[in-house]
C-alpha positions in Angstrom: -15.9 -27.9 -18.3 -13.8 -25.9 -20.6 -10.7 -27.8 -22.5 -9.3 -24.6 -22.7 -8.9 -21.0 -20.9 -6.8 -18.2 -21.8 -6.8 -15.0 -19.8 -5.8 -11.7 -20.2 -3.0 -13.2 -23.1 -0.7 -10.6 -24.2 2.2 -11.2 -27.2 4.1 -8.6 -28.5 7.2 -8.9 -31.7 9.3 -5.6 -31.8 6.4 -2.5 -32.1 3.8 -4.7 -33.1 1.4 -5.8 -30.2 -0.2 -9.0 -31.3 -2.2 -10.2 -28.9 -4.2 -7.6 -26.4 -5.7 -9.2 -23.8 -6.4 -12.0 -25.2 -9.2 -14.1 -23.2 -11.0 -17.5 -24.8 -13.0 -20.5 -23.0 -13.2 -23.1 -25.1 -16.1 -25.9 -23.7 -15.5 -29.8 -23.8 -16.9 -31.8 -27.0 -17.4 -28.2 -29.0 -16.3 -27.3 -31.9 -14.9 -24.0 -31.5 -13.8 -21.1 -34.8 -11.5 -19.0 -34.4 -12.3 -16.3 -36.5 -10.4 -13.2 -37.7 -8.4 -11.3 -40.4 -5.3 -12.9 -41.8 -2.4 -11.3 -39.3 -5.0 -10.8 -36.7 -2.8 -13.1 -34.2 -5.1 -16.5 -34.6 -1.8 -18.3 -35.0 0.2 -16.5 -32.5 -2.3 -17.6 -29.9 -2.8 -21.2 -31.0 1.5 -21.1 -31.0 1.2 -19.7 -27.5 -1.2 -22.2 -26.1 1.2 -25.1 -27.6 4.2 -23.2 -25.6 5.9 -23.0 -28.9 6.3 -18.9 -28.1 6.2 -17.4 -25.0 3.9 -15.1 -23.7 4.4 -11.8 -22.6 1.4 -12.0 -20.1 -1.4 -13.8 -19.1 -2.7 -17.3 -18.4 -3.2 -20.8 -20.6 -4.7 -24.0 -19.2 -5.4 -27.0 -21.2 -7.9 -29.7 -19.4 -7.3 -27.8 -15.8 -3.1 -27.6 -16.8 -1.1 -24.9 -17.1 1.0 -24.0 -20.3 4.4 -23.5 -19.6 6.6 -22.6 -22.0 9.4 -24.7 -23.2 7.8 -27.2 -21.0 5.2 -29.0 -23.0 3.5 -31.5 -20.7 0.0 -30.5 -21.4 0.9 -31.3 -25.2 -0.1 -34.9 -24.6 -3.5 -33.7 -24.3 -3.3 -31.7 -28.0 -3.3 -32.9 -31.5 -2.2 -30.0 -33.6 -2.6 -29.9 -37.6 -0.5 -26.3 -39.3 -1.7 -24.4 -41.5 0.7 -26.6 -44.1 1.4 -29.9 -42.5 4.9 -31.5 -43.7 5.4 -35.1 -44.2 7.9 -37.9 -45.6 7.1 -37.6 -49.0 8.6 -41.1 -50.1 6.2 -42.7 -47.6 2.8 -43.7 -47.8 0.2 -42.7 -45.8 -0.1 -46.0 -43.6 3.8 -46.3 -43.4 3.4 -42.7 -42.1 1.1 -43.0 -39.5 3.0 -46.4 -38.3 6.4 -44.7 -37.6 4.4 -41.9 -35.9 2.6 -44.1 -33.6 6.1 -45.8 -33.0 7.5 -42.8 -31.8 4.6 -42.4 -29.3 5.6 -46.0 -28.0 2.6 -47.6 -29.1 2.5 -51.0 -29.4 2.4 -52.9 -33.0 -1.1 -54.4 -32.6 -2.4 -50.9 -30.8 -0.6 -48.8 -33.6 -2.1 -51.7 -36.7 -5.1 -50.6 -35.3 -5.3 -47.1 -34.6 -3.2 -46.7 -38.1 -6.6 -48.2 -39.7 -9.1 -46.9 -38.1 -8.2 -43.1 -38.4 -7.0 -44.1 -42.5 -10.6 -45.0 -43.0 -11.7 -41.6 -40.8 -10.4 -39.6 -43.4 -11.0 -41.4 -46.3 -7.5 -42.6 -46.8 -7.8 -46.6 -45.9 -7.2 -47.7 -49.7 -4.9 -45.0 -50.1 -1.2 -46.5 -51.9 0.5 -43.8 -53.4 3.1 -41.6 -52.0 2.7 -38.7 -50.2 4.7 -36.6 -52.6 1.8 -37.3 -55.0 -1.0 -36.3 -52.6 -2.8 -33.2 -53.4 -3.1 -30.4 -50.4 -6.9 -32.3 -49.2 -5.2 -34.8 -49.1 -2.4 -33.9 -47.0 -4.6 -32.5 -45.2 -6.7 -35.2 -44.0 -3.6 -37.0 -43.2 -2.8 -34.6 -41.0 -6.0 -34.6 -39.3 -5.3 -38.6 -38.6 -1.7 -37.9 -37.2 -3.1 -35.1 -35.0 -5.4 -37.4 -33.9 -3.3 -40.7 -33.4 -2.5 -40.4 -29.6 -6.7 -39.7 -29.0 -6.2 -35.7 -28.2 -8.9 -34.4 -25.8 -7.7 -30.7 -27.8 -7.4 -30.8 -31.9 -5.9 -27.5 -33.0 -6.1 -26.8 -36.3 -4.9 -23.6 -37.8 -7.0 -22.9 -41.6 -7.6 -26.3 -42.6 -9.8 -25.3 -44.9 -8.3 -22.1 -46.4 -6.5 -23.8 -49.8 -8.7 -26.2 -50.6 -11.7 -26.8 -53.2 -14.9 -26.9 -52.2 -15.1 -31.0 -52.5 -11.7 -30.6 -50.2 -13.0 -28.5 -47.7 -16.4 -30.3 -47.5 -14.5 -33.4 -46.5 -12.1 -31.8 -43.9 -15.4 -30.1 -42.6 -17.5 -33.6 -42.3 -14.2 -35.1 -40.7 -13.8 -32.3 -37.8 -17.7 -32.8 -37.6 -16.9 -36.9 -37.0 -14.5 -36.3 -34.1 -16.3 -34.0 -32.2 -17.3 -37.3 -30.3 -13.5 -38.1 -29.6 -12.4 -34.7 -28.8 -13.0 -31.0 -28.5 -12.2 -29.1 -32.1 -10.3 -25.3 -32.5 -9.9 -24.5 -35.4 -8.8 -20.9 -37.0 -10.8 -19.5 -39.7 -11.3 -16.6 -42.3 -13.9 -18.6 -44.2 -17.2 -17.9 -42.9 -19.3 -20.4 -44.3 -17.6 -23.1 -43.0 -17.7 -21.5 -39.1 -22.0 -21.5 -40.1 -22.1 -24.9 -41.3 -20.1 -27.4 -38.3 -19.2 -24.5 -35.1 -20.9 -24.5 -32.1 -19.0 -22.1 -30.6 -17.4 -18.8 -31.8 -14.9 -15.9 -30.9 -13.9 -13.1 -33.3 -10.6 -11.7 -32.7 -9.5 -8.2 -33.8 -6.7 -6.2 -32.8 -5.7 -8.9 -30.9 -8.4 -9.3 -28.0 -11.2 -11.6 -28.8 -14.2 -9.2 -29.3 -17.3 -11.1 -29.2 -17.5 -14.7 -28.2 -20.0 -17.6 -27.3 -22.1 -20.3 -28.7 -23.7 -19.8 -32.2 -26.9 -20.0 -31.8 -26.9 -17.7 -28.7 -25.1 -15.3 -30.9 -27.5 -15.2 -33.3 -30.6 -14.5 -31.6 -28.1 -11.7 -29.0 -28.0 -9.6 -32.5 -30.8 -10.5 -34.3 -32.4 -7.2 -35.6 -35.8 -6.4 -37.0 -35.0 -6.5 -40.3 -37.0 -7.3 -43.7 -36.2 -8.4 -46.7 -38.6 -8.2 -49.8 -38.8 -8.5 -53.7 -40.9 -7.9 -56.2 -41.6 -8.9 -60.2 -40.9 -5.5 -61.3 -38.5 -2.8 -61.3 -41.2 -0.5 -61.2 -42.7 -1.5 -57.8 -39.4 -1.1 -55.9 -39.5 2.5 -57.6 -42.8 3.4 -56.2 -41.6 1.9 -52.7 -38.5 3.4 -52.5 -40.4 7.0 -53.0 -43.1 6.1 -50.4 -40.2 5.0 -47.8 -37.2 6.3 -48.5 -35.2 4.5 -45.5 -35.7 1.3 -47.8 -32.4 0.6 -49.1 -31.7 -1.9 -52.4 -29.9 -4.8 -51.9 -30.5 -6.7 -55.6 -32.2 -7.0 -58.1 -36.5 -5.7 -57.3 -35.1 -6.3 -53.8 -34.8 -3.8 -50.6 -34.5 -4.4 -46.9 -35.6 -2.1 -44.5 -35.7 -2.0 -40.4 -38.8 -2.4 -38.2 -37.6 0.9 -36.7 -38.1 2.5 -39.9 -41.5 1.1 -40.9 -43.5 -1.0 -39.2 -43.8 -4.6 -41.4 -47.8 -4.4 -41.4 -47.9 -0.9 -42.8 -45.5 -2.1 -45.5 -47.9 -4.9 -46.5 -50.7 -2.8 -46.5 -49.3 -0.5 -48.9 -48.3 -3.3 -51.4 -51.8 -4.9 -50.9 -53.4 -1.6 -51.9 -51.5 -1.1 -54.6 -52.1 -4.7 -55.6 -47.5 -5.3 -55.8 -47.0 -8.6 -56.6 -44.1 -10.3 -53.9 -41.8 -12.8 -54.9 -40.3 -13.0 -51.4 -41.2 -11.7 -48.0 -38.4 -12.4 -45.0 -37.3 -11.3 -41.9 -33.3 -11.1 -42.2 -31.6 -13.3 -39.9 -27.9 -11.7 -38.1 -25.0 -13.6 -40.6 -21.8 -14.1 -39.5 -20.5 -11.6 -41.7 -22.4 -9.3 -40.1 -21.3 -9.7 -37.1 -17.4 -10.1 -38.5 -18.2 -6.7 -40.2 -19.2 -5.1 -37.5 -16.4 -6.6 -35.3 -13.8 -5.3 -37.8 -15.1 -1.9 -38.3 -14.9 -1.3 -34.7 
């Protein structure tokens, strides 16, 4: 089943057209990235799909729901963490989740509870200070837990990751990793490596229609290309290949890549053995996200 389906999603502000067509399935229990540009509409879409702005066309449904906007029913079924969350800063972070769950009507013992159990989630269970001394990972993992108070079956987050150090963002990353358990994960990106290391699923969006999108792994091996990467221990060598095939092309240091349909790998070898070229490495190139994002963009 898919948590979330938008079809044929268009958004326009003045001239600018922001969002072209816009279609995205999102599948239960995945943890979906967003990827695109900065300004490439990510958060104009995730706005949308909160009924927060109104479409100019199209289709949103959240667990089988439609979005309508200004009428937010299917936002009980969303958790939703901004780009820079907001917060009482004279509070602490249990006092803060407390008077949230209050305001969802929980009960004391059921908000005690939950308050603790999400605190210790994301690292925050000892935590005394104030909020107005948190730094931004912090923040943000508080964020996550108030997102996630009301047990979301959708957690949108929009660049959780993009301010942060690379301590900060590993822990956001193994927290969305945690919950994928509890609930089904979007989250917006520009950061590559992060989509590679938790994401199951994946759509790139440019010019404002989602270009290519699917799960990972799928991806991958859809564009994989016969490519090879080698290096060897001396300049030298990758000047005598480079004359003998000239398609090679240097990517580092006594290091070239070159395509099967170029040269095919065993003749390759056979020239090196022959010449007796010592290797240091000997791969076959695996598609990269950025990669693909390049090749998205340029299109």
């Amino acid at each position: 089943m898919d948590m979330l389906r938008i079809g044929d999603l268009h958004k326009r502000f003045g001239e600018k057209e922001v969002l072209r067509g816009l279609h995205l399935s999102v599948p239960e229990h995945s943890i979906y990235g967003f990827i695109g540009k900065n300004g490439a509409g990510k958060t104009t879409a995730m706005k949308t799909v909160l009924g927060l702005l109104q479409a100019d066309a199209g289709e949103i449904t959240v667990n089988g729901e439609h979005v309508v906007y200004g009428q937010t029913a299917t936002n009980r079924y969303i958790g939703y963490l901004p780009d820079v969350p907001e917060f009482y800063p004279f509070m602490t972070a249990r006092e803060y989740l407390r008077f949230c769950g209050e305001i969802c009507g929980m009960k004391k013992a059921e908000n005690e509870s939950r308050c603790k159990e999400l605190l210790d989630l994301v690292g925050l269970g000892e935590e005394t200070h104030r909020i107005k001394g948190f730094s931004r990972g912090m923040k943000q993992r508080l964020g996550i837990a108030q997102a996630l108070l009301h047990r979301p079956k959708l957690l949108i987050c929009d660049e959780p990751t993009s301010a942060l150090d690379p301590v900060g963002r590993k822990e956001i990353l193994d927290i969305l990793l945690a919950v994928r358990k509890q609930t089904t994960v979007l989250f917006s990106t520009h950061i590559l490596s992060d989509v590679e290391r938790i994401c199951t699923d994946v759509a790139f969006l440019n010019n404002g229609a989602a270009k290519i999108q699917g799960k990972l792994s799928e991806m991958k091996m859809r564009y994989r290309r016969e490519e090879y990467r080698l290096e060897t221990e001396r300049e030298t060598d990758i000047t005598i290949l480079r004359k003998a095939f000239p398609q090679m092309k240097s990517v580092g240091q006594n290091q070239v890549v070159f395509s099967a349909n170029d040269y095919a790998a065993e003749v390759v070898l056979r020239f090196l053995a022959d010449r007796k070229i010592s290797l240091l490495k000997w791969e076959r190139e695996e598609p990269t996200l950025e990669s693909l994002f390049m090749e998205v963009t340029r299109k």
